[in-house]
N, C-alpha and C positions, 0 to 999 in steps of 0.2 A: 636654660638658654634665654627664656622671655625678659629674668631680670636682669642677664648681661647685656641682652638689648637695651631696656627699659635705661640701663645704668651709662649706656653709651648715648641714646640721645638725649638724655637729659644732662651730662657734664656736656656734649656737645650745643646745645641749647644754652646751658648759660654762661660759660667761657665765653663761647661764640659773640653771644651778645656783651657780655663785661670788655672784653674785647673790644669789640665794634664802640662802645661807648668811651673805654680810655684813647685811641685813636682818635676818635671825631673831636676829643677835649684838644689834642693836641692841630689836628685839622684845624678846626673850627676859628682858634683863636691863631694859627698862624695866616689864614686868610685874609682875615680882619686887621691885621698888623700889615699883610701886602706883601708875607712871604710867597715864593712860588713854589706848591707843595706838588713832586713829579710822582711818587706812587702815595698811595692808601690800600693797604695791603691788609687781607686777613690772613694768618701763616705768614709759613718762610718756605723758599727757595721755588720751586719751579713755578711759572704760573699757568695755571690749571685754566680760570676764566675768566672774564673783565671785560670792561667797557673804558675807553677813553673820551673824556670830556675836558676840552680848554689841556690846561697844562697837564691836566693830571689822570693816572695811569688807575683806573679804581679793580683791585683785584681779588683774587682767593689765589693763594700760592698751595703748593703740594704737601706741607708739611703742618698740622694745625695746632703748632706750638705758641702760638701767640701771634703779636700783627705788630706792625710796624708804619708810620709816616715817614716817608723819605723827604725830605724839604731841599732846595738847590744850596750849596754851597755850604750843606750839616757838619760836614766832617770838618773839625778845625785843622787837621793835615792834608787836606786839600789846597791846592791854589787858588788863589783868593782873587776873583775877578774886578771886584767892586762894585758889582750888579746889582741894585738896590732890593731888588728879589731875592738876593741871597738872604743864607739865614744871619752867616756870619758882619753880614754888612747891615745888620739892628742893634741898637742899644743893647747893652744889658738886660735892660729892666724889660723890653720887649721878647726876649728869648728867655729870662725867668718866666713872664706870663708862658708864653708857651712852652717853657716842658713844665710846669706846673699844673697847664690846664686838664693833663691827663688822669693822673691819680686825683685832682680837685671831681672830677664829674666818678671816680667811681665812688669818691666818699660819700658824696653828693648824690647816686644813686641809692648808693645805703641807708643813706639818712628819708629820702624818697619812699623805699618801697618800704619798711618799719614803718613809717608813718601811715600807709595804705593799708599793710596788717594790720595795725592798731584799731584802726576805724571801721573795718570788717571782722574783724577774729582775733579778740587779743583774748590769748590761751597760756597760764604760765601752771606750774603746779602749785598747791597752797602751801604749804609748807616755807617757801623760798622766801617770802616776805617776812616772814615770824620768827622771833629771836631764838638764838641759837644755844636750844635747851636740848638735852643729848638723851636719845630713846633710848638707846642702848648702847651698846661695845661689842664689836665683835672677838671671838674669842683667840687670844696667842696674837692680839694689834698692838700697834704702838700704844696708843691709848688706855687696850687694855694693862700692859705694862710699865706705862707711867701711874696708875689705880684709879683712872677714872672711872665713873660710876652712871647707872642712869639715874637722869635728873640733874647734872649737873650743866650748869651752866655755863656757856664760856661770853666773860663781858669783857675781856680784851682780847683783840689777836692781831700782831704787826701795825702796831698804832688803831688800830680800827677800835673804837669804845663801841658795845654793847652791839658788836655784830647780828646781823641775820644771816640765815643759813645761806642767802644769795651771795651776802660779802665773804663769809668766808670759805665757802669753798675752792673759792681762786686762790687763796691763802694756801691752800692744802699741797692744791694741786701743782703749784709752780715750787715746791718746797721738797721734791724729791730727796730725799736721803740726807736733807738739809735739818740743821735743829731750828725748830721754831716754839716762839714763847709763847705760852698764855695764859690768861690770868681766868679762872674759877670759882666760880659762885655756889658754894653748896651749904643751902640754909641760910643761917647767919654766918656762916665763914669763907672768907674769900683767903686766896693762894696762888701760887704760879706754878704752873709743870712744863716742864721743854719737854717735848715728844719728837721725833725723828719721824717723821712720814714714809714709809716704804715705797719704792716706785712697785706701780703694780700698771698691769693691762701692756700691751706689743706699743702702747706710744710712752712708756715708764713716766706716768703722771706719779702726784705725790697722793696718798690715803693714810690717813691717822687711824681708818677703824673703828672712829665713832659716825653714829647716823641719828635722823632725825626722825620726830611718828608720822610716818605719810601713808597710809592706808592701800595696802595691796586689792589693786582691781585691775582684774586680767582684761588685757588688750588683745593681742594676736595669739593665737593655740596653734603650734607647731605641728604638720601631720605626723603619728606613729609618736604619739610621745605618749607619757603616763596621762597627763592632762588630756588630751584629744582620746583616748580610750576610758577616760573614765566619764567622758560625757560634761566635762565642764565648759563653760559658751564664752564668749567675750560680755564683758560686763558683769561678770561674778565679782564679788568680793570675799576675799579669806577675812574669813574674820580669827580662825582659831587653828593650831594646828597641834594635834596630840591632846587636845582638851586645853591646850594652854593657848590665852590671847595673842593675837598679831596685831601689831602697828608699825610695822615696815618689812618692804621688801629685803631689806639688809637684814633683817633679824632670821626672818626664813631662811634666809641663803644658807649665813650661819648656821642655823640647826642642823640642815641637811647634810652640811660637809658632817655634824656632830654625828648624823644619824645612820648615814651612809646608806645602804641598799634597803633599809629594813623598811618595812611599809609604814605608812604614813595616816593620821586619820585627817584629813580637810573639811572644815565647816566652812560653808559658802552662805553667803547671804544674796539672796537672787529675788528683786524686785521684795514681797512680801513673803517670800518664801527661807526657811534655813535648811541645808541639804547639806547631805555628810560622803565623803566619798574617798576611800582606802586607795592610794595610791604608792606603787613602788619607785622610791628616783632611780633615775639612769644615770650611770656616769658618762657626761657625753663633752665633746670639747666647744669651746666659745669664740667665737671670731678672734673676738679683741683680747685672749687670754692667752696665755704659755701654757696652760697647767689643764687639763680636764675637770671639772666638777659635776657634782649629784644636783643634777635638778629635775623639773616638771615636766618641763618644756612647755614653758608661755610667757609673752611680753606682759612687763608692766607698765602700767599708766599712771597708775599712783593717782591722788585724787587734785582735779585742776580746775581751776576759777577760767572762766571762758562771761568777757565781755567785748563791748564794743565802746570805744573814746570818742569824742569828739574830735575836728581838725585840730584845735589849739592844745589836750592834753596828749592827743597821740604826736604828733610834731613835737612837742617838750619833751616826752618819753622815748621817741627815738633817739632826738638828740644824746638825752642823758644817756643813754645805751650805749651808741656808737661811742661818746667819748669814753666811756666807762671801758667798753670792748680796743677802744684803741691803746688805751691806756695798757691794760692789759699784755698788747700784742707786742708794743715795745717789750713790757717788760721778762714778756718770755724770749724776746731778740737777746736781752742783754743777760739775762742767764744762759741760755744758750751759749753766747759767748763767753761768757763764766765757765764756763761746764758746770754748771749750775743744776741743768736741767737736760735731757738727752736729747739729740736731734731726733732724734722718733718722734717727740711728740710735734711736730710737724709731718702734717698729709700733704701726699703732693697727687700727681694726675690721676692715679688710682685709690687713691683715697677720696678723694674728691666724688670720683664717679660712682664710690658705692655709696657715698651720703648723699648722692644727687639721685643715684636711681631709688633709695631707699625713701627719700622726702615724696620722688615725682609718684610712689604705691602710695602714699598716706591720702586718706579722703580730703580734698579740695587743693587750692591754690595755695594757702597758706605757707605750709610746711615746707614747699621748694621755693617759696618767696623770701620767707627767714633766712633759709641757708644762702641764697644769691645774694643778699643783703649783708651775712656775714662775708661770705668771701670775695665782693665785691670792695667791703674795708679792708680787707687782707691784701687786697690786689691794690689800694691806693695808697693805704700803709708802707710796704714794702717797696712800693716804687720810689714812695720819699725818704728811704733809709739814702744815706749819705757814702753809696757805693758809684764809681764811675759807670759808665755805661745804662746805668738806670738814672731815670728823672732827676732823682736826690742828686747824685752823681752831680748831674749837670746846672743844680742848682747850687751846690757845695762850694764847685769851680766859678762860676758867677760873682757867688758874694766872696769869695778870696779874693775874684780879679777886683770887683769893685774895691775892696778895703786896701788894696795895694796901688790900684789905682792904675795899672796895667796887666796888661796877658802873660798868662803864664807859658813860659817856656816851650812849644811845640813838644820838643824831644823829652820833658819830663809830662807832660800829657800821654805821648805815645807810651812809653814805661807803664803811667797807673794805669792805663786803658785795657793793656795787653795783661797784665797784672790781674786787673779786676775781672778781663775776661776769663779766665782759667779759674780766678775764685768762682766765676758763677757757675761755669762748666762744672766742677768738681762737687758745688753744692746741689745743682740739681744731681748728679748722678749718684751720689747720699740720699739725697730725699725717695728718689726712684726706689732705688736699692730699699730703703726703708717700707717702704710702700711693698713691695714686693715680699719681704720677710712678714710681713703683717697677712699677708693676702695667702700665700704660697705657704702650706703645713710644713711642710717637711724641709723650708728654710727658716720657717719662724720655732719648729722643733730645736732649729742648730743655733738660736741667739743667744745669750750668756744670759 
């Protein structure tokens, strides 16, 4: 019960605020323009509490699905007074600013708090920077199937020359059931293998099966598990398992589905100490899994480079982040629209709130400042997709009317509007549904 707390006020906490901050963009600059703004609202529909000052109505509504600025004279199927106040009685290029201003400040938040992680706690795994040289293969994967091997190299993948494992994992993972090419380094011989990446995990990402050496060192020890009964601590490191070396988490996993119930021998390396300890896996089920498998029961950490940047490298590196992560985010929009890739792999209000409650357990600020920061881009990204009723929407219609040179039609307005509201109705209650097959066993039991 404390982490479904935990999980509620922390998605309420940063929605909450992502919210309040794309509102105030839209506020802010319709003030300053000389629009008359009558509510600012957090939620929808009944209103709960508020204060009224000058024209405007400042609220909490009953519903805490998002927020809304009401501006006078918004709706373009409204009648049109002429009232300078209106929204509809500004320029163009004045009503671009303001629904632009919205999604602009949560990018702009993103780009803000990345910057502030960087200069306190920049924390990545080592592995992610370092070329993308293959530890291993796990057994019955694509990869293994196409004969890749360890040690080989991959120094092309989707136009990327001489990837690290940062760049290509995005490559993997938006490539669901997709063929993808690459080209291999093994010795002096280079070649190309197409591999099929399997969707794998309740949000059907894509996995080729190969992984990279990142050094197993245990983070969290689950209570009642093989690990927590054999007395291993957080900060252990597997160095060995069965007398034979480990350098990744993915290679253990591997073994254990190999080994199944049968006990296990674990060499830990702990501070100046090596310690050995007989462990039996349990077959037990995984959040983010369809399938049960044999494990420990303990988080990995893997081994992580943790500095601190100055203002001018940490500002350049968020930048490069966010565009790199924006980049990205289209490109899983327009697979998705492809059926490229499954709507699952979009989290919606409960997805959200168990990586919000799971970041706000991690020791310090950081880790719930990351994710506010990603889904803060997600929330100004999304607004600028080029659907009616959202920001983009309204900036879409703008540059049409501008290049036409006059308004579009009232009556073919009301069409896309009403249109587009049903798509969005329909795509939240997919995502929901999604979210809930993910969350709820014995629905995520019943998905194909």
């Amino acid at each position: 019960m404390s982490d479904f707390l935990i999980s509620v006020a922390a998605v309420a906490v940063v929605l909450g605020f992502m919210i309040l901050i794309h509102e105030f963009g839209h506020y802010a600059v319709a003030k300053l323009l000389g629009v008359r703004v009558e509510q600012f609202a957090i939620g929808f529909g009944k209103r709960l509490v508020g204060f009224r000052k000058g024209d405007t109505d400042y609220r909490i509504n009953a519903l805490p699905l998002g927020g809304y600025v009401k501006m006078s004279g918004e709706n373009p199927m409204d009648e049109r007074s002429g009232d300078p106040g209106e929204f509809m009685s500004h320029s163009r290029w004045h009503r671009f600013l303001i629904a632009i201003a919205g999604p602009s400040m949560n990018i702009m938040l993103a780009i803000f708090l990345l910057t502030a992680v960087y200069m306190v706690h920049y924390e990545y795994p080592v592995f992610l920077d370092k070329p993308a040289v293959i530890e291993g293969v796990k057994h019955d994967s694509p990869a293994a199937k196409a004969g890749l091997q360890p040690g080989d190299r991959i120094v092309k993948v989707d136009g990327i020359q001489n990837p690290t494992w940062e760049q290509l994992q995005p490559r993997v993972w938006l490539s669901p059931n997709q063929p993808l090419t690459v080209t291999i380094q093994r010795g002096a011989e280079t070649f190309q293998k197409t591999i099929v990446p399997q969707a794998v995990t309740t949000s059907e990402v894509g996995s080729a099966g190969w992984y990279p050496e990142d050094p197993v060192i245990v983070d969290q020890i689950e209570a009642d598990t093989p690990a927590a009964k054999a007395g291993m601590k957080t900060g252990d490191k597997i160095v060995a398992i069965d007398g034979q070396p480990l350098l990744s988490i993915e290679a253990m996993i591997d073994q254990l589905q190999q080994t199944k119930d049968k006990p296990v021998d674990v060499t830990v390396s702990r501070g100046s100490q090596t310690l050995s300890f007989q462990m039996t896996p349990v077959l037990s089920k995984i959040d983010d899994l369809k399938e049960k498998r044999y494990r420990l029961g303990f988080l990995n950490k893997g081994a992580m480079k943790v500095t601190t940047l100055p203002f001018a490298q940490a500002l350049s590196l968020s930048l490069e982040t966010n565009k790199k992560y924006s980049l990205l985010i289209l490109e899983l929009a327009k697979k998705i629209v492809q059926r490229k890739v499954s709507l699952k792999a979009v989290s919606g209000p409960i997805g959200i709130a168990q990586d919000a409650g799971y970041a706000a357990q991690q020791k310090g600020w950081t880790p719930l400042l990351e994710l506010t920061a990603g889904i803060s881009l997600n929330l100004g990204i999304f607004n600028l997709l080029p659907i009616p009723i959202l920001d983009g929407g309204v900036i879409m219609f703008l540059l049409i009317e501008g290049l036409m040179r006059r308004d579009i039609s009232m009556n073919i307005k009301e069409r896309v509007y009403q249109a587009a509201f049903v798509f969005l109705v329909l795509f939240a209650v997919m995502v929901l549904f999604n979210d809930l097959t993910k969350t709820i066993p014995w629905m995520a039991d019943r998905l194909p």
